[in-house]
C-alpha positions in Angstrom: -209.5 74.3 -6.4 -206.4 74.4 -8.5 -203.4 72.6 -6.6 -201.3 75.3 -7.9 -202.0 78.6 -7.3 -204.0 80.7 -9.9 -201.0 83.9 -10.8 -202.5 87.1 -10.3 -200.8 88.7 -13.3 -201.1 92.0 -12.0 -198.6 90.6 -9.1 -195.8 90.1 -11.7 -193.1 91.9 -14.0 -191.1 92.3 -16.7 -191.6 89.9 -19.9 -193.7 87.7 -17.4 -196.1 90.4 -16.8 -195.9 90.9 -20.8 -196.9 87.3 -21.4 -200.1 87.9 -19.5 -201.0 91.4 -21.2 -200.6 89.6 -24.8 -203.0 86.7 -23.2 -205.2 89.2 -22.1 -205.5 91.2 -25.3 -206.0 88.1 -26.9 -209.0 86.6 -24.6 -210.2 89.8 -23.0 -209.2 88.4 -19.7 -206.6 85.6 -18.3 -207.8 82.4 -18.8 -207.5 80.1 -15.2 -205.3 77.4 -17.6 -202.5 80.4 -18.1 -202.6 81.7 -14.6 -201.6 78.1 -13.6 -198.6 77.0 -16.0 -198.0 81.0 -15.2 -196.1 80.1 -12.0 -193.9 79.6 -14.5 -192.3 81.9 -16.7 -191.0 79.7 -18.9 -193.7 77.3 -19.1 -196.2 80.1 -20.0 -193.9 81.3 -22.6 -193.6 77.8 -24.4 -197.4 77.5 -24.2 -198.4 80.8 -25.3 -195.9 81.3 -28.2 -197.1 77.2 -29.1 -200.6 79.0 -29.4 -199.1 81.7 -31.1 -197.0 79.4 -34.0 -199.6 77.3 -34.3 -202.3 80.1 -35.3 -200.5 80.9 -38.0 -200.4 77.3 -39.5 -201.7 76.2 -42.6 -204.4 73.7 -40.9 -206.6 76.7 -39.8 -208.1 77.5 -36.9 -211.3 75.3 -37.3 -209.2 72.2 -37.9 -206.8 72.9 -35.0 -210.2 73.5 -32.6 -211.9 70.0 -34.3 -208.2 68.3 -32.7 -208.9 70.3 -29.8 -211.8 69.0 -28.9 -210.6 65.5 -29.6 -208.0 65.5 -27.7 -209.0 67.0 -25.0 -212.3 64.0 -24.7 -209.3 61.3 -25.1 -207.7 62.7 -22.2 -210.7 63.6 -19.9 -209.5 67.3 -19.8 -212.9 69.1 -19.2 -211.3 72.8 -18.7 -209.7 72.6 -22.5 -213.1 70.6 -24.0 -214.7 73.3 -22.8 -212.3 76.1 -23.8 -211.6 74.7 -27.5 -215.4 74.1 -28.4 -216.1 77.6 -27.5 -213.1 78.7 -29.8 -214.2 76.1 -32.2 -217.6 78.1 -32.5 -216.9 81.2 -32.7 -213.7 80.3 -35.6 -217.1 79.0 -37.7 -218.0 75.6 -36.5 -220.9 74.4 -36.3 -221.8 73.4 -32.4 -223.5 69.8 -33.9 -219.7 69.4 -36.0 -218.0 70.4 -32.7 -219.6 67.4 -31.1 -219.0 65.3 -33.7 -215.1 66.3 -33.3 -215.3 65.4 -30.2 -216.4 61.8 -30.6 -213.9 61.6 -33.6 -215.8 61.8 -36.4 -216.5 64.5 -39.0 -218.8 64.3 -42.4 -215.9 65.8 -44.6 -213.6 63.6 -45.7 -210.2 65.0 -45.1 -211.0 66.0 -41.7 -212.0 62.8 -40.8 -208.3 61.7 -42.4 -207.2 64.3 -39.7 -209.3 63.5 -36.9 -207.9 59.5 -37.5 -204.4 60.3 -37.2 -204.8 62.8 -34.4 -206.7 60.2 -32.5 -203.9 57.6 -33.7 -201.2 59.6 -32.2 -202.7 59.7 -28.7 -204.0 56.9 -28.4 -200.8 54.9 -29.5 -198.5 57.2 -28.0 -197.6 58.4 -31.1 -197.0 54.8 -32.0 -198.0 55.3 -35.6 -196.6 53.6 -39.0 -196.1 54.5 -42.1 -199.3 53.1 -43.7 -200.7 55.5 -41.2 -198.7 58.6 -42.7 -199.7 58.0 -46.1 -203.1 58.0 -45.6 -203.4 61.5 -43.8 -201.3 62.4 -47.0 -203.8 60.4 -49.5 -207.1 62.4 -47.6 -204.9 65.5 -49.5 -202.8 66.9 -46.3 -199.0 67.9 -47.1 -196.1 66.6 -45.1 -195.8 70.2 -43.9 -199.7 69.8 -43.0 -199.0 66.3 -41.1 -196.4 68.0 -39.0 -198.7 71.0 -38.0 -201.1 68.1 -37.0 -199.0 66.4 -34.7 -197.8 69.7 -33.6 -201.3 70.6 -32.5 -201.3 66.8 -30.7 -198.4 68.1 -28.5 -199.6 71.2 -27.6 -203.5 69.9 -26.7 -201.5 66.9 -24.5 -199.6 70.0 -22.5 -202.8 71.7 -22.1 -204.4 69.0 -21.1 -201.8 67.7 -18.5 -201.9 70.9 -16.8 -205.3 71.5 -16.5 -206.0 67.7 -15.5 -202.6 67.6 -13.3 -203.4 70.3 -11.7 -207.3 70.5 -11.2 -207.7 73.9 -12.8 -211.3 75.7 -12.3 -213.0 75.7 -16.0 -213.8 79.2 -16.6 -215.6 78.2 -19.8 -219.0 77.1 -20.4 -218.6 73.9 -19.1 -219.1 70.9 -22.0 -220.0 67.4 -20.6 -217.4 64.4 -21.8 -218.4 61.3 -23.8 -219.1 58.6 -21.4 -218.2 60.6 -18.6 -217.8 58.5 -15.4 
C-alpha cells in the first residue's frame, strides 16, 4: 500500500482537477504513480508537463522508453519498469529490444552510445567528463540531443523516487528486475 494516499481526482478542482483530465485523456485512466505525486499540485504539474516537453523532443519516444527502462532497473523502480516497457512496446519496440534496454545494451549503435551515457549519468551521479560527452556526440547525437538525454535521466530519477519512496501499487503488467533480490 502506497504510504501516500492514492488522489481520487474526481475529489479535486480547478487546474488540479485539469491536470488529471489531461492524464486521463492521455492514458485512458489515472495511472497510481500520478495519483501519488497528485497530493501535490505542483509536483504533478512539474511531472506531467516534464512528460509533456519531453514528448515532443527530438530523441523520440522509443529512445526516451529504451532510457526508461534503464533507469528505472538501475534504480529498482518496478512500478516505472513496468509502465515504460509497456509504452516502449506499444511506441514500436520490440519486447526482446525492451529487455535488452533494460540490461543496458542495444544492437544499434547509437542507442547503445545513448544507453552508455544515460547509464553513466546515474550511476556516477551525473559525474561524467568530457571524453564522456564527445562520445554520445561521436555515436551522431547533437548537443541539443545530449541535453534531451539527460533531460529524460531527470525526469525517470523523479519517477522513480516517488514510486520507490513512496511504495506505489504497479498498475502495469508487472516486469521482473535484473537480478532482483
Amino acid at each position: 500500500m502506497s504510504h501516500l494516499p492514492l488522489v481520487n481526482p474526481e475529489q479535486t478542482s480547478g487546474s488540479h482537477k485539469e491536470l488529471f483530465e489531461q492524464i486521463n485523456g492521455a492514458f485512458g485512466v489515472v495511472p497510481n504513480m500520478f495519483k501519488t505525486i497528485g497530493n501535490s499540485e505542483a509536483a504533478l504539474e512539474s511531472m506531467w508537463t516534464s512528460f509533456g516537453a519531453l514528448g515532443k523532443g527530438k530523441l523520440g519516444a522509443q529512445l526516451g522508453e529504451q532510457i526508461a527502462v534503464l533507469i528505472a532497473d538501475l534504480n529498482r523502480c518496478e512500478y516505472c519498469l513496468a509502465a515504460h516497457t509497456l509504452l516502449g512496446q506499444k511506441a514500436g519496440v520490440s519486447e526482446q529490444d525492451m529487455a535488452a534496454a533494460q540490461a543496458g545494451r542495444s544492437s544499434d549503435p547509437k542507442t547503445q552510445a545513448a544507453l552508455d551515457f544515460a547509464a553513466k549519468i546515474v550511476k556516477d551521479r551525473a559525474g561524467i567528463s568530457k571524453a564522456d560527452v564527445e562520445a554520445v556526440r561521436a555515436a551522431g547525437f547533437s548537443d541539443e540531443d545530449i541535453a534531451e538525454i539527460l533531460a529524460h535521466v531527470a525526469l525517470n530519477i523523479f519517477t522513480n523516487y516517488t514510486n520507490v519512496a513512496f511504495d506505489v501499487p504497479v498498475d502495469f503488467p508487472k516486469v521482473g528486475l535484473r537480478n532482483a533480490a
